[in-house]
C-alpha positions in Angstrom: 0.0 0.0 0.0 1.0 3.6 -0.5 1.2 5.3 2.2 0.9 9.4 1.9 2.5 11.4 4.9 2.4 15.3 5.6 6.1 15.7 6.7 6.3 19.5 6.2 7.3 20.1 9.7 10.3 17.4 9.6 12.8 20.2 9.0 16.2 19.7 10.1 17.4 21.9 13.6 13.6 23.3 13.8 11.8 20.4 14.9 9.3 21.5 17.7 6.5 19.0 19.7 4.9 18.0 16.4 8.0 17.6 14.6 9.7 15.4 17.3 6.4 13.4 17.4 6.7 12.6 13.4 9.9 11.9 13.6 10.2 9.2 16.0 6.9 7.7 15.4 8.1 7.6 11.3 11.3 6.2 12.0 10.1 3.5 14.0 6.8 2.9 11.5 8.6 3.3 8.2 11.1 0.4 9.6 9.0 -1.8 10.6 6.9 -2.1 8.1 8.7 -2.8 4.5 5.8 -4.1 3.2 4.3 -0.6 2.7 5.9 2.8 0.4 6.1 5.7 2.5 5.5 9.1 0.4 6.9 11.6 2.3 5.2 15.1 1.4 7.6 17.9 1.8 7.0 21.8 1.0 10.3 22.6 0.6 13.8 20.5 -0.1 14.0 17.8 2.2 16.9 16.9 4.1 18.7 12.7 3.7 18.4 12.5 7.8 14.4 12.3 7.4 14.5 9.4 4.4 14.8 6.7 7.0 14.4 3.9 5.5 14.3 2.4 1.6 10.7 2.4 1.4 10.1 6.2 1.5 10.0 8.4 -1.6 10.3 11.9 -0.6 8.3 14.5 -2.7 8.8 18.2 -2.7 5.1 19.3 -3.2 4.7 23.6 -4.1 3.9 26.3 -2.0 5.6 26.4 0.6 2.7 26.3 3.2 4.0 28.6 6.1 0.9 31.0 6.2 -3.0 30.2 6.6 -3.7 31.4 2.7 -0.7 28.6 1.5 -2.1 26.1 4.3 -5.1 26.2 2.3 -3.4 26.3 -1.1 -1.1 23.5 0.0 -3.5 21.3 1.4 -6.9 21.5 -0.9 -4.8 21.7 -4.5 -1.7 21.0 -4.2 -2.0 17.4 -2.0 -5.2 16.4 -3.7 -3.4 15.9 -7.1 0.0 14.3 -5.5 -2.3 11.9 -3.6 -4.2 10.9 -7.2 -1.2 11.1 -9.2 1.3 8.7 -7.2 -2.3 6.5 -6.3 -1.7 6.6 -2.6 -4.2 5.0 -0.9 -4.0 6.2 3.0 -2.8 10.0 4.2 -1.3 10.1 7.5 -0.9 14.2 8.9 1.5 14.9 12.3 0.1 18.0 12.5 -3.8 17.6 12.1 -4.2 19.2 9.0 -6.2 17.2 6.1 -7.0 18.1 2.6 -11.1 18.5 2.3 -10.5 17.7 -1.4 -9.1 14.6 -1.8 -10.5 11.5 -1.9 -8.9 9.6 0.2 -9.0 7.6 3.9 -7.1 10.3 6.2 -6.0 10.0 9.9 -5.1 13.0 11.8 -2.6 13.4 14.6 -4.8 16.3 16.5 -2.3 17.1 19.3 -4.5 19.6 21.0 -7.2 21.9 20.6 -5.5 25.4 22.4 -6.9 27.6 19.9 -10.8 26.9 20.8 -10.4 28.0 24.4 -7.2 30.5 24.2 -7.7 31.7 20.3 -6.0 35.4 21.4 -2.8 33.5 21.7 -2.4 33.3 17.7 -2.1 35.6 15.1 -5.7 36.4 14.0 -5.5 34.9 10.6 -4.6 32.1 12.5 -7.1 31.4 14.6 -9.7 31.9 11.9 -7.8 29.1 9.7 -7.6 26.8 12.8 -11.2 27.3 14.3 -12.9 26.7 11.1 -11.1 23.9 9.3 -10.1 21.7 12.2 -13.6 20.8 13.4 -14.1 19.7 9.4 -10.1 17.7 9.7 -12.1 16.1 12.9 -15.7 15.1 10.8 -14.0 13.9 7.8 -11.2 11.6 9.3 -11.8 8.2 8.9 -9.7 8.1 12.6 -8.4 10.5 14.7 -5.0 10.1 16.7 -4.1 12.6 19.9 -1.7 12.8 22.8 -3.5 12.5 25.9 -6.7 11.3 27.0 -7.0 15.5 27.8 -7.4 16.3 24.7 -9.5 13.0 23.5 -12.5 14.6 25.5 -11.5 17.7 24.5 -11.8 16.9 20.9 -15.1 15.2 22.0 -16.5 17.8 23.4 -16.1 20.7 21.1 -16.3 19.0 18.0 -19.0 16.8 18.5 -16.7 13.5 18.0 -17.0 10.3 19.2 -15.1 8.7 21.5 -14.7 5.3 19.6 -13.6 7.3 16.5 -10.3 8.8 18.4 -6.9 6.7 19.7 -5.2 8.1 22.5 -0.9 7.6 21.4 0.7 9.5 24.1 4.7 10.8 23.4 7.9 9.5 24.4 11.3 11.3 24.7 15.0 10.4 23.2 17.3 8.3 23.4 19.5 11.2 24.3 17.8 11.8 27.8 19.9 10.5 30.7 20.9 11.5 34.1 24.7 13.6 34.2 27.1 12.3 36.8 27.6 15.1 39.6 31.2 15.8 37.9 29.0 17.0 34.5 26.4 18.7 36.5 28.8 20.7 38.0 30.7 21.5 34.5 27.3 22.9 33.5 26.6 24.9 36.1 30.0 26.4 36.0 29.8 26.9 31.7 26.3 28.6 32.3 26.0 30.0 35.1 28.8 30.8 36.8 28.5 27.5 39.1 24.9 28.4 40.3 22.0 26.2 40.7 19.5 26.7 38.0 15.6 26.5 37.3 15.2 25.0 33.4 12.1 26.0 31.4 12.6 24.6 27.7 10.4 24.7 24.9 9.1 28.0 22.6 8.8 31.2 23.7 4.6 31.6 23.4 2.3 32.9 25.3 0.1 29.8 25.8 3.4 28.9 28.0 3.5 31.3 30.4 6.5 32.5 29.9 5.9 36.1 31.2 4.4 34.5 34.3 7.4 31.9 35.0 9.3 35.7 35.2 7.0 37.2 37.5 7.2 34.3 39.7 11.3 34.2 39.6 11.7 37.8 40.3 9.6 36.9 43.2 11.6 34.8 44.7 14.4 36.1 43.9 13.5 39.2 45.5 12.0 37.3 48.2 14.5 34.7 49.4 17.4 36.3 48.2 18.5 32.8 46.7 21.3 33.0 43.9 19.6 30.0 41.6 19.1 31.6 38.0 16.7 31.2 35.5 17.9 29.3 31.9 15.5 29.7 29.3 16.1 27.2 26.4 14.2 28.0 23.1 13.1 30.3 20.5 10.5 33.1 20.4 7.0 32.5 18.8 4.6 34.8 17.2 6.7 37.4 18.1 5.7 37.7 22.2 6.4 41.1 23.2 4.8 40.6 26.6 7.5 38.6 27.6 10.5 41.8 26.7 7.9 44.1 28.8 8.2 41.4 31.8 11.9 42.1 31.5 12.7 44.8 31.4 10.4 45.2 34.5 12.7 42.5 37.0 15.1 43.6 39.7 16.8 39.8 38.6 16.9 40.6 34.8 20.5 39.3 35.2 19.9 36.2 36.6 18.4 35.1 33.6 19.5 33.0 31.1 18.3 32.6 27.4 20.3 29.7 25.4 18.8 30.0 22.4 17.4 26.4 20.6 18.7 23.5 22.0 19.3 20.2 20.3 18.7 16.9 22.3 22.5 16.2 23.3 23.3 20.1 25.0 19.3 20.0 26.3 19.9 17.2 27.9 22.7 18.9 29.8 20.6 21.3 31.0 17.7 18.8 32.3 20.8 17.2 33.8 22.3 19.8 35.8 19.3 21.9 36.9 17.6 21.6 40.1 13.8 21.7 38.6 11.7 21.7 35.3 9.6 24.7 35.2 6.7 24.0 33.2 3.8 25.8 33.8 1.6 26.6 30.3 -2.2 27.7 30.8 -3.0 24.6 28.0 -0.9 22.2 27.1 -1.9 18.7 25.1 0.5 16.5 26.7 4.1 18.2 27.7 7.1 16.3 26.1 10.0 18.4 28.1 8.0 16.7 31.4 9.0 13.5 30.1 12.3 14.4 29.4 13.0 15.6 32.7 11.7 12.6 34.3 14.5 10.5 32.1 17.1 12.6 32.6 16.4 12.5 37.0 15.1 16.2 37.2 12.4 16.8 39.1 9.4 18.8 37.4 7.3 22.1 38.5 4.3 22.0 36.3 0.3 23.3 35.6 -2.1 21.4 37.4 -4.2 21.4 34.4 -5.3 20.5 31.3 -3.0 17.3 30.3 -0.1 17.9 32.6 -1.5 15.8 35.6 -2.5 13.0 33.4 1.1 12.8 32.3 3.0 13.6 35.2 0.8 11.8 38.1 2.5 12.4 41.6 5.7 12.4 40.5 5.6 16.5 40.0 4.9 19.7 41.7 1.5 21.1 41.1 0.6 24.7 40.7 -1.6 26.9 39.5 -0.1 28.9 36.3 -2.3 31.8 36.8 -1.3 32.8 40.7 2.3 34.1 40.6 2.1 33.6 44.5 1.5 29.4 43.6 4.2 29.5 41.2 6.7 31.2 43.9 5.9 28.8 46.5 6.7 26.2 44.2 10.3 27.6 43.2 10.8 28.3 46.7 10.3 24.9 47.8 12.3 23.0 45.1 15.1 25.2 45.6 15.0 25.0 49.5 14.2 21.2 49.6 17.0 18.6 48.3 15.1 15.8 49.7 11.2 16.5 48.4 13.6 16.7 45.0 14.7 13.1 45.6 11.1 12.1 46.3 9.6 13.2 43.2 12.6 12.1 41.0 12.3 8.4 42.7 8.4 8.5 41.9 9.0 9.9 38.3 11.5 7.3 37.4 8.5 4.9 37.6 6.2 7.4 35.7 8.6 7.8 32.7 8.3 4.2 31.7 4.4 4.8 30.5 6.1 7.0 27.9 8.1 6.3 24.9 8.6 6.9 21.2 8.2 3.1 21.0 4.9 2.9 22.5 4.1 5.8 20.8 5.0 4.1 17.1 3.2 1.1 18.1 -0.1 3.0 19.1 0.0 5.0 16.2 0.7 2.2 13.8 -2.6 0.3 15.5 -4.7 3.5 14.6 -3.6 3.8 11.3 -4.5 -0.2 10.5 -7.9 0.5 12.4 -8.4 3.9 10.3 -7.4 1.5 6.9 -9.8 -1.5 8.4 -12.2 1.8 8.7 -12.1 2.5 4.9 -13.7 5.9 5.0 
């Protein structure tokens, strides 16, 4: 069988939630199953390290769809007539989006729904593109694919799914994430912060995560406890965020603050390694991937206590509420202050990271993809 996949977000040194998800969840599928040809849809030139096996033919299919008008260019002209002319037979999307115009049995990856409940956090344009086409993605899949059983019911709820038509995969993390011996840790610290303990928050700079209100909190107890633990922020900017430059140029701390820029898996994994807590504390989030890393890599985690986040973390995190600075500044204050509630939550998250990996994750998807084929729809 040909099997269509929409791997415009595999792009090499970019790859965000989505984009680690299709990776290791097409690496693992493609191998395993030589019996199938894999046509991988790019909208730009592709790089060798995504071909990962001999069964995929990689296509470079025009516009570039990086904006809402080419979205809809790329997916309802430009796929539709790929999909006939190569005579693929199944179209698998990482990133939710499906062509309305071709006929063909389509599963979805629908990692979360953000938009419908926080649509201010996108560019307007955006938002329109994603609030009316997605519930349509959502009718018109023959199966749909998510993340947590969070968004499952969310996708139930507000788009009128049912629950039998949706298969929970959740995600894994990397080979790359391990615990650093204390002779590393301490290399870190010294390399980045002049020796000092550090709170981690990695992941893009967007307002859905909080950002501004993980600065808030710090200056708080900073200013509060006097501490000398920094702040390293690993990641880029998204949709611009000017909220979060107002937050700092507002700190007394500004200079304990660290941006890294984008990480790649080997130097990110230094920084799980070495700091004393995950900070991740997003208003919405559809499952969480840098929790998991943590959790592999024997940091303990600060996190929302809603949405997804306690479904994937369980009681191996600290809980807090992302919307009261006061809740997010008792939780640094803790963490920092208390080595051995650390060790608890690392002991009880070493037993919570082996629900998740990009194994599981592959197999899962695989068994949704055969269900959406046995589906024919």
């Amino acid at each position: 069988m040909k099997i269509a996949v929409n791997t415009r977000l595999l792009l090499p040194g970019k790859l965000e939630g989505i984009g680690w998800f299709a990776t290791e969840t097409l690496k693992r599928i493609t191998r395993g199953h030589p019996e199938h040809e894999f046509l991988f849809l790019f909208d730009r030139p592709w790089s060798e390290e995504f071909i990962f096996s001999d069964n995929i033919t990689p296509l470079l299919v025009a516009p570039q769809a990086r904006h809402p008008l080419l979205w809809y260019a790329w997916f309802e002209y430009s796929i539709p007539r790929i999909l006939e002319r190569q005579g693929a037979a199944f179209f698998l999307s990482p990133d939710g989006y499906l062509s309305l115009s071709a006929n063909i049995t389509s599963l979805p990856v629908i990692h979360d729904i953000n938009f419908m409940h926080y649509p201010e956090f996108h560019p307007w344009l955006t938002r329109i593109y994603y609030r009316h086409f997605f519930p349509k993605f959502a009718a018109g899949a023959a199966r749909i694919a998510t993340v947590s059983e969070y968004s499952k019911k969310d996708i139930c709820n507000s788009f009128g799914i049912s629950p039998e038509k949706i298969d929970v995969v959740y995600n894994g993390a990397g080979d790359d994430y391990k615990p650093l011996s204390g002779k590393e840790r301490e290399v870190v610290k010294n390399e980045l912060a002049g020796g000092a303990d550090f709170f981690l928050f990695a992941g893009s700079f967007h307002e859905r995560k909080n950002i501004g209100g993980l600065l808030r909190a710090f200056d708080t107890f900073k200013t509060g406890t006097g501490s000398a633990v920094k702040l390293v922020l690993a990641g880029e900017r998204m949709h611009g965020y000017r909220a979060m430059d107002r937050v700092l140029e507002k700190m007394v701390s500004r200079d304990d603050v660290i941006f890294t820029g984008r990480m790649e898996p080997p130097g990110l994994r230094k920084l799980y390694g070495a700091a004393i807590a995950l900070v991740y504390i997003p208003f919405f989030e559809g499952f969480g991937i840098p929790v998991i890393e943590a959790m592999y890599c024997n940091t303990p985690v600060i996190v929302s206590d809603r949405t997804s986040l306690p479904e994937v973390a369980g009681d191996a995190a600290h809980y807090v509420d992302p919307g009261d600075i006061s809740s997010i500044v008792d939780g640094l204050t803790r963490l920092a202050a208390d080595e051995k509630y650390r060790e608890e939550l690392i002991d009880k998250a070493a037993g919570r990271r082996k629900l998740f990996s990009w194994d599981r994750t592959a197999d899962l998807l695989w068994r949704s993809i055969e269900a959406a084929i046995d589906s024919g729809k």
